[in-house]
MARSE-194457 format. One record per residue (C-alpha): x, y, z. Coordinates in steps of 0.25 Angstrom, whole numbers, plus 5000, padded with zeros to 4 digits. Example, Ala and Ser with C-alpha at 12.3 -4.5 7.8 and 13.67 -1.06 7.14 Angstrom:
2
504949825031 505549965029 
REM end
This chain:
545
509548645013 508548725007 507548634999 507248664984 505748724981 504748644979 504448644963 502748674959 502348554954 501548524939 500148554944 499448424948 497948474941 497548574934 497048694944 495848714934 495148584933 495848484942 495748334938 495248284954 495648144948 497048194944 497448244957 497048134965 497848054957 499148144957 498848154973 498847974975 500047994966 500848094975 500448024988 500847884984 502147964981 502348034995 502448164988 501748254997 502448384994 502348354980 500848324983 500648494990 501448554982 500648504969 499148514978 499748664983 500148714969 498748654963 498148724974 498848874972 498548854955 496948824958 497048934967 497549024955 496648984945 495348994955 495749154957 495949174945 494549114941 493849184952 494449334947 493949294933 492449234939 492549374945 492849464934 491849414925 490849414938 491149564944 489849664939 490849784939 492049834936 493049794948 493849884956 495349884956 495549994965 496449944979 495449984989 494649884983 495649764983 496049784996 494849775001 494549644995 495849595000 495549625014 495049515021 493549525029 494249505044 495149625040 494249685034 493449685046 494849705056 494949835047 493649885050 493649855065 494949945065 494450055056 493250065066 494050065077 494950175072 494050275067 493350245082 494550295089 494950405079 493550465075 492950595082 491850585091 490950675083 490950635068 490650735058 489550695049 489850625038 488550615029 488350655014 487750785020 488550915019 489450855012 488950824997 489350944988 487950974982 487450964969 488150984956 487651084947 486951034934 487851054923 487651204918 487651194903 486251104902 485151164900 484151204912 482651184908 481851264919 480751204928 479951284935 479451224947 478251324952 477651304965 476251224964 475051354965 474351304978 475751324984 476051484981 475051524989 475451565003 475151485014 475151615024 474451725017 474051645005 474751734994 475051684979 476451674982 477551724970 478951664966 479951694975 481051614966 481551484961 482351374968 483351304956 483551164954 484451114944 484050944941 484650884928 483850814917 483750754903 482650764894 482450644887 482950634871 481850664860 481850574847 481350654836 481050664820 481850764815 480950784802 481850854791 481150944781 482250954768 481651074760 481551074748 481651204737 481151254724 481351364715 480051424712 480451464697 481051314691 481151174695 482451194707 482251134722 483251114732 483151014743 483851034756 485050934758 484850814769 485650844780 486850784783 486550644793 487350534800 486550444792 486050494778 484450494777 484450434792 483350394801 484050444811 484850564816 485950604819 485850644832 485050514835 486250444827 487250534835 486750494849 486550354846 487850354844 488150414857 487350324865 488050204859 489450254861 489350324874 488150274880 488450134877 487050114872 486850004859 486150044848 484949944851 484750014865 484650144858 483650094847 482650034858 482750164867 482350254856 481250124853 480750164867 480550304863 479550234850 481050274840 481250144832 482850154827 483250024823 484649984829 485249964814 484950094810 485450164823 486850074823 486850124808 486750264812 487850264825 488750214814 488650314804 488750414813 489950344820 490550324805 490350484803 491250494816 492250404812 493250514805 493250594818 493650454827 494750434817 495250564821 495150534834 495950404832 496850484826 497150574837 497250454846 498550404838 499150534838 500450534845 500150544862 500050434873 499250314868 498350214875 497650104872 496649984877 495549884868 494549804872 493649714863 492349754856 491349634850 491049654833 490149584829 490549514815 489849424806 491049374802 491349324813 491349184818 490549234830 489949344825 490549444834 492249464835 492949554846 493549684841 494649804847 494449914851 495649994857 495350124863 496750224861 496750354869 498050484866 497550584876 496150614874 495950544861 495250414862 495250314850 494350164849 495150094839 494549964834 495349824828 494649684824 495749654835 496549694846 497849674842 499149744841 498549774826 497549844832 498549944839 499249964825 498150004818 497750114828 499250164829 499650154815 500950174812 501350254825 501650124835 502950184845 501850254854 501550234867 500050164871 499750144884 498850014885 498649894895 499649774894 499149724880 500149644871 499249694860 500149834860 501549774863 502049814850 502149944852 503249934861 504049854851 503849974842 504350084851 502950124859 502750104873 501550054882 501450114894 500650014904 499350034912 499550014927 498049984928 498249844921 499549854928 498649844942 497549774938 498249624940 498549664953 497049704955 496749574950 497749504959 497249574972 495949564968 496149424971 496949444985 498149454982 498749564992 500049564984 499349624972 498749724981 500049764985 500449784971 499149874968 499549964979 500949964972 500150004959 499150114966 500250224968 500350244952 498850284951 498950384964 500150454956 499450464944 498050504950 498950614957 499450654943 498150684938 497650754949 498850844949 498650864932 500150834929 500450824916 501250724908 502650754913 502250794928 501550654927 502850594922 503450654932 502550614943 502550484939 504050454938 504150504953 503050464959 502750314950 504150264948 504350244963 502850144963 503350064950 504750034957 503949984969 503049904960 503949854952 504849784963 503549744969 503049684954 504349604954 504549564967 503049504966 503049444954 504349344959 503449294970 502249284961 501749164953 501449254937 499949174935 499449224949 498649364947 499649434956 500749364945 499949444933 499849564939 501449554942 501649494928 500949614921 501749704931 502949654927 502649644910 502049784911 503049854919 503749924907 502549974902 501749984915 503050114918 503150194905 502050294910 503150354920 503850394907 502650474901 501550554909 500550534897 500650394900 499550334908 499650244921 498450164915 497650134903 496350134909 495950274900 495850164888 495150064898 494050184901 493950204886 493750084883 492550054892 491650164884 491850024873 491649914882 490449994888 489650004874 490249864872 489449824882 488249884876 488049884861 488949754861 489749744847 490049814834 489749774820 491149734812 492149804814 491649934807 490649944819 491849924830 492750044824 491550144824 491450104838 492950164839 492550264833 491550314841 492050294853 493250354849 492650474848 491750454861 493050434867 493750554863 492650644866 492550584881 494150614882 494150754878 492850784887 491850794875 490350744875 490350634865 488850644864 488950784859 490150774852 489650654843 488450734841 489150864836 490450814828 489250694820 488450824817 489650904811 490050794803 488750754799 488650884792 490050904786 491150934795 492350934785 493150814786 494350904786 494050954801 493550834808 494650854817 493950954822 492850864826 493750784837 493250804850 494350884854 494250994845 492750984846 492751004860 493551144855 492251174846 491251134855 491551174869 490151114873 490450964870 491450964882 491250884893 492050894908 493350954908 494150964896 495650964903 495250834911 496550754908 495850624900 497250584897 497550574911 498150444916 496950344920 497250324937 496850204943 496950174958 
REM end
């Protein structure tokens, strides 16, 4: 006769901070008692829960330790899977297979005869021409001692920059007066960014370049031109940037605008320090959600990042469908008639974490996983569209998910749910709906790193200039990089367009036509603010591996 199972009993301590005292007492308890199975059973499942919570505290000591970004590639985890004794067995067999199947003559391998050569310098700078003469004690010939002459010139291309110029431009406005009565005409002041300025506005303009872009803080700016013996105050700087950020701020509404337009939505947020007087603290944590539809990239900012937030920027138009991570923030959009296709990089990244700590089941499910990305990569490459991606997908991808699917739930019945292989399987399992709706729609991406990446142009100036002032100074931050964005994602310089679309404005451009100012139609216009290739797909899916 079969004997019951053994139930788990109530932990005896707890696995974080175990009362030594408590225990010993439990154990005289249980030994006067003759319960010794009771007594391994308890020690064991103590055991097995402190060996949970130490992973989990050495994954956290080594996330906040790690320098760099980590890998989540496979080759990567398995290599740290792999043991050193068969690490070393796999070495000793490699070497002895590539003894017995190499030539006896190997071909030479080195860097020479293989390297392509030098690029060419990019065509539309400008060449300055050095002559380099040979020295005069030199052109005399050494045989018959003749002046020699110039045969010819030998051309080297080297690129190089010549340092920016700080300058006073010194206005003259004239003044005119009619010889025969009293009537004088002054010249009108031209048109600034900051009206009866120190500063101008191409100074302003590429300060605001070097903040956004660059990532540089306005303080760091100040002391750099300080070196040069140019004393700009940090306030009146800031000041500037703002203005000339305020004067930009109809086209990035236009750009938001576009984003809204009806297409494939996606979305991600991450925080963004403001600093508030009246505050407790001082300093309060704000929004800001990046929202991409094709090559149209909008920073949208909210005091919070609530589902409120995600209102605001769709308005009245919720049944759409935003692809974003597993966030409960945008869960009403499904109650509403939308959808939220999933990303299959958060999808994975549980199973990265599981495996990262040695678990070889994990890894299994990766190698489940990695077939979704070949297919897409493949897709790209071949430049399918949306419906020959559909169609890919639904006969290539559809046989994976079965695969994965039955392996998700075949694991996660044998897996305890607070283990990081149970997460992982968990977040498989509550995602799955959302994880497949891109095999309905070839505009749909497999991932949502393409808002992760735009992102990362925020948290890098974040890591730099710090924090906003209020919330006025966080939304002209969207504004900005709004605009930086959408340049980037339809190949235009952002430099150079900031500096051309600031100047139009500047002097009049009617409000009428500022659609004609967005970077799309610009790059029409002005052929010469275009960087790389124009057709490169930017709305490509994001491929991991």
């Amino acid at each position: 006769m079969d004997k019951p199972p053994m139930k788990i009993p109530p932990p005896i301590t707890s696995p974080y901070a175990p009362d030594v005292a408590q225990l010993r007492a439990w154990l005289e308890k249980m030994i006067a008692a003759l319960k010794f199975v009771e007594i391994v059973a308890a020690v064991v499942a103590l055991i097995a829960r402190m060996r949970d919570v130490n992973t989990e505290l050495t994954k956290q000591l080594a996330h906040m330790r790690r320098g760099r970004p980590r890998s989540e590639t496979l080759e990567r985890l398995e290599r740290q899977l792999l043991l050193p004794l068969d690490m070393l067995h796999r070495a000793v067999q490699a070497d002895r297979t590539k003894d017995l199947t190499a030539p006896r003559s190997q071909p030479n391998t080195g860097r020479r005869g293989r390297h392509p050569g030098r690029a060419a310098l990019p065509a539309h700078l400008e060449r300055v021409r050095v002559v380099n003469i040979v020295p005069p004690d030199q052109r005399i010939c050494p045989l018959c001692g003749s002046q020699m002459t110039t045969l010819g010139h030998s051309k080297c291309e080297v690129l190089d920059v010549i340092p920016a110029r700080v300058i006073v431009i010194e206005r003259l406005d004239e003044r005119v007066a009619c010889p025969y009565d009293d009537a004088i005409v002054s010249a009108a002041t031209p048109p600034a960014i900051v009206d009866r300025g120190k500063l101008g506005d191409t100074l302003i303009v590429e300060a605001l370049c070097d903040k956004y872009i660059e990532h540089q803080p306005v303080e760091r700016q100040c002391v750099r031109w300080g070196r040069t013996g140019v004393d700009i105050a940090p306030q009146t700087l800031g000041r500037s940037i703002a203005a000339a950020i305020d004067l930009l701020a109809p086209v990035a509404r236009l750009i938001v605008e576009q984003t809204r337009s009806p297409g494939l939505l996606g979305t991600d947020a991450t925080g963004i320090p403001v600093l508030d007087p009246d505050s407790p603290m001082g300093i309060r944590n704000g929004a800001m959600w990046c929202w991409t539809n094709a090559r149209w990239v909008s920073f949208f900012y909210s005091p919070s990042g609530d589902s409120d937030s995600v209102r605001r920027f769709l308005g009245d138009d919720l049944a759409r469908t935003v692809q974003c991570d597993g966030t409960s923030v945008t869960t009403f959009l499904e109650r509403v008639g939308g959808k939220r296709p999933g990303c299959w990089s958060h999808g994975r990244r549980r199973l990265v974490d599981a495996a990262s700590m040695g678990d070889a089941i994990a890894l299994e499910g990766l190698h489940l996983i990695a077939p979704l990305f070949a297919i897409e990569r493949a897709s790209t490459r071949d430049g399918d569209n949306a419906e020959a991606r559909r169609i890919r997908r639904i006969e290539h991808d559809r046989p994976v998910l079965e695969k994965l699917r039955a392996w998700v739930d075949d694991k996660r019945a044998l897996t305890p749910p607070k283990t990081p292989l149970g997460r992982a399987l968990g977040y498989l399992h509550r995602q799955w709906h959302r994880l497949v709706l891109f095999l309905e729609d070839g505009n749909i991406e497999l991932t949502n790193n393409r808002r992760e990446r735009e992102l990362r142009r925020l948290v890098l100036g974040r890591r730099n200039w710090l924090f906003t002032w209020l919330d006025l100074g966080a939304e002209r931050t969207g504004h900005i990089l709004s605009i930086v964005g959408t340049c980037i994602a339809h190949d235009v310089n952002p430099r150079a367009y900031l500096h051309l679309v600031t100047k139009l404005i500047v002097h009049g451009w009617p409000h009428t036509k500022l659609r004609e100012l967005l970077p799309d139609r610009m790059l029409v216009a002005h052929p010469e603010l275009s960087v790389g290739d124009r057709d490169l797909p930017h709305d490509a899916p994001a491929l991991g591996a």
